[in-house]
Each structure stands twice: as C-alpha cells, then as structure tokens.
BAZA-81091 format. One record per residue (C-alpha): residue in three letters; x, y, z; residue number from 1. Coordinates in Angstrom, 1 decimal, padded with zeros to 4 digits. Example, Ala and Ser with C-alpha at 12.3 -4.5 7.8 and 13.67 -1.06 7.14 Angstrom:
# BAZA-81091
SITE,aa,px,py,pz,i
SITE,ala,012.3,-004.5,007.8,1
SITE,ser,013.7,-001.1,007.1,2
***
This chain:
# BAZA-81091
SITE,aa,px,py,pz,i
SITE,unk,000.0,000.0,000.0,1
SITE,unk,002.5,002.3,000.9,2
SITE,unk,003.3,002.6,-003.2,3
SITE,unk,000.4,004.0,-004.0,4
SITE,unk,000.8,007.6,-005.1,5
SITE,unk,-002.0,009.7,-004.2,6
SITE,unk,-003.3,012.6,-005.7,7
SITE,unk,-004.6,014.4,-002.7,8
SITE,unk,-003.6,013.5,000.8,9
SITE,unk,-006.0,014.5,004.0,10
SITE,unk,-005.1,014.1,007.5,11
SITE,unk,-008.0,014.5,009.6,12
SITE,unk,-006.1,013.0,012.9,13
SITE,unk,-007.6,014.3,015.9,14
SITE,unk,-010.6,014.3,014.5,15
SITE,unk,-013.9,011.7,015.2,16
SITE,unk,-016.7,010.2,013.5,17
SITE,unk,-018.6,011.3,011.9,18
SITE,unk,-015.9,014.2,010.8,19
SITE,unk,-013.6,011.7,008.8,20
SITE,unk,-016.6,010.4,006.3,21
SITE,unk,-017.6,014.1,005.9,22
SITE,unk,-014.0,015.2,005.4,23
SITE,unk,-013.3,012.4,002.9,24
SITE,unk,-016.7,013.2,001.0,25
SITE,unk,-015.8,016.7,000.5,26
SITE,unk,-012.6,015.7,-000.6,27
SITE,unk,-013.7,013.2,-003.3,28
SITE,unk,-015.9,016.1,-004.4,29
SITE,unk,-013.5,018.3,-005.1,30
SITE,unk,-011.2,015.6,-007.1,31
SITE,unk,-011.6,014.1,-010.4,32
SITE,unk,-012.7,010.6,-011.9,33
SITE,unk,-009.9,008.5,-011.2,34
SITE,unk,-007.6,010.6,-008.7,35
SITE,unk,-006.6,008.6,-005.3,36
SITE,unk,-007.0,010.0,-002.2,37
SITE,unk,-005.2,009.1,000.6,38
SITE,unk,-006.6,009.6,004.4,39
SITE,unk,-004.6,009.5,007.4,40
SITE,unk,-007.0,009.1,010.5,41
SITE,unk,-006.4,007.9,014.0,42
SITE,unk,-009.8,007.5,014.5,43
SITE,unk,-010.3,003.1,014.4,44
SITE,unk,-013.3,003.8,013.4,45
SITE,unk,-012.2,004.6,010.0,46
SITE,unk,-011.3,000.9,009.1,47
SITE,unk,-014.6,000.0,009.0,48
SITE,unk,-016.4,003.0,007.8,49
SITE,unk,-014.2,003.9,005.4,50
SITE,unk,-014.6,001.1,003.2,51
SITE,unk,-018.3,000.9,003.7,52
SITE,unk,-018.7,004.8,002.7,53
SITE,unk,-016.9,003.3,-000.8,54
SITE,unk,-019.6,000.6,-001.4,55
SITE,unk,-022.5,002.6,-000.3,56
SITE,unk,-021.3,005.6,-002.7,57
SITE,unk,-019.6,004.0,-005.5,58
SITE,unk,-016.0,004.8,-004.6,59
SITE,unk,-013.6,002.1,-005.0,60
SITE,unk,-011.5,001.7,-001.7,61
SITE,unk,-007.9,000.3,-002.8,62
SITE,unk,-006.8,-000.6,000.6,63
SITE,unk,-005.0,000.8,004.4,64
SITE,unk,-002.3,000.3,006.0,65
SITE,unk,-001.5,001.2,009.7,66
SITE,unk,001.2,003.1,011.0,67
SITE,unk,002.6,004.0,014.3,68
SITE,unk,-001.1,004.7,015.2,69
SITE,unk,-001.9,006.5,012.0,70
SITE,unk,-004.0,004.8,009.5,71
SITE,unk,-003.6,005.3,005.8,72
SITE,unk,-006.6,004.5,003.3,73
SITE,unk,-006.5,005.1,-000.1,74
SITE,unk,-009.9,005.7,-001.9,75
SITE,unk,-010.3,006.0,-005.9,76
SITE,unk,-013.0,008.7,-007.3,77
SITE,unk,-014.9,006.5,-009.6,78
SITE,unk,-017.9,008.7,-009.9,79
SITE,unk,-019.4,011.7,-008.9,80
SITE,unk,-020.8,012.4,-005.6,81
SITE,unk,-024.4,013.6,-005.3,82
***
C-alpha cells in the first residue's frame, strides 16, 4: 500500500466520526474521476467506515495500512458524488 501515489492526501487526525466520512466526502468532491486520495486518521473507526462509505457511494476503496497509530486509506473517485 504504501506505493500508492495519491493525488490528494487529508489528514484528519484528531478528529472523530462522523468528521472523517464528511471530510473524505468533501474531498472526493473536489477531485476528479480517477484521482486517489489518501486519508490518514487515528480514528479506528475509519477501518470499517471507510470502506463501507466506498460501497455505499460508488468509490472504490484500494486498501489501508496502519502506521505507528496512523491509518492510511486510499480511496479512488470512480464517480461523482451527489
């Protein structure tokens, strides 16, 4: 994972649910079809919501890794948000 060169790279450590889906969504909004975005978090929560927030919107989620306490997860835009 930790190859994957993102486009755009958020860090929203600190931060809690539900701020890291909202922060993620406005970021894929912003970016264009096929870009990658890469979140840091330290939030768990993000390893599960994270990838669901890809299925239930269309966004493919390419994979995390973990990192001294950081989590890294890389999303692709694969369509426009509504």
């Amino acid at each position: 994972m930790k190859d994957i060169k993102a486009d755009v790279v958020h860090d929203v450590c600190g931060t809690f649910c539900p701020i890291p889906i909202s922060e993620t969504a406005n970021q894929i909004k912003k970016m264009k079809i096929g870009q990658v975005l890469e979140l840091i978090a330290d939030d768990p929560g993000v390893v599960e919501d994270i990838p669901a927030w890809c299925k239930a919107t269309g966004q493919e989620f390419l994979g995390m890794y973990e990192e001294e306490g950081e989590y890294h997860l890389f999303i692709r835009k694969v369509r426009e948000l509504k």
